[in-house]
N, C-alpha and C positions, 0 to 999 in steps of 0.2 A: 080403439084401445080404451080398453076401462083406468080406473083410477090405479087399480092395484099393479098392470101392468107399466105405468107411466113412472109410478113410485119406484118398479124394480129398474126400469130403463133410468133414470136419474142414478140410482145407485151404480148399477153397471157402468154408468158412463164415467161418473164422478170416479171411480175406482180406478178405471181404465188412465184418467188425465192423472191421480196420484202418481200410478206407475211411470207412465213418461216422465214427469218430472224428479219422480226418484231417477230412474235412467238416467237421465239428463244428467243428475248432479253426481250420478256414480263416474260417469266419466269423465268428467270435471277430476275430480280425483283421482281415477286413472294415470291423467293426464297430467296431473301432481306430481306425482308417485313416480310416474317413468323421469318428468324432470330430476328428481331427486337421486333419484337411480344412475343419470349420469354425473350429478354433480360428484355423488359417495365415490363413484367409479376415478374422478379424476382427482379426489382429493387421494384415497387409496395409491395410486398411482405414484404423487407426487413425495405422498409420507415415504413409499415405499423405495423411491428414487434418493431420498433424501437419507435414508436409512445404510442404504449401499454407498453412497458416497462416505458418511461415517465411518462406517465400515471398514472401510477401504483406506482409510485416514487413518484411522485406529491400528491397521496392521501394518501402516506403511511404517508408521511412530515405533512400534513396539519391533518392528525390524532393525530400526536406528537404535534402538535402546542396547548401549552395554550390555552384554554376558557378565555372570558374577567374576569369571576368570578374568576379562579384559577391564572390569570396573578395580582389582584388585592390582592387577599390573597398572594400572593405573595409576592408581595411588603407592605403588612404589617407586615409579618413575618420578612422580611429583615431590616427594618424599627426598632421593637422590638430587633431584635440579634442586630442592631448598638448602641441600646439605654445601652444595656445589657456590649457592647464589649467596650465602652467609659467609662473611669472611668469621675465619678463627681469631681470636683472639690470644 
């Protein structure tokens, strides 16, 4: 081997070990990546769980909630028991 082929062989080699270690480090992060992937997956899950229980709160509430008609009778009943609950003078 002459000089000029020895020069290209150091380069090809040197080239060849950047790759592996770029490799190496892509999967490192990969390997990241997929971590993170589950986590988003079960934080997703849990907001999403937490969202329907709300939900489900909100319309349990808003079913208990007076109509304008029985909020009305209502306050005429109340109206009636105070007229009832005050003596006349």
């Amino acid at each position: 081997m002459d000089d000029t082929q020895k020069m290209l062989q150091a380069i090809v080699n040197g080239q060849s070990a950047i790759k592996q270690e770029l490799l190496s480090k892509i999967d490192k992060v990969d390997k990241k990546l997929d971590g993170l992937d589950e986590k988003l997956d079960n934080v997703e899950e849990n907001l999403t769980g937490r969202i329907d229980k709300v939900g489900k709160q909100l319309a349990y509430l808003e079913d208990d909630a007076p109509t304008r008609e029985e909020y009305d009778n209502l306050e005429k009943k109340v109206d009636r028991i105070e007229h009832k609950a005050t003596p006349t003078l």
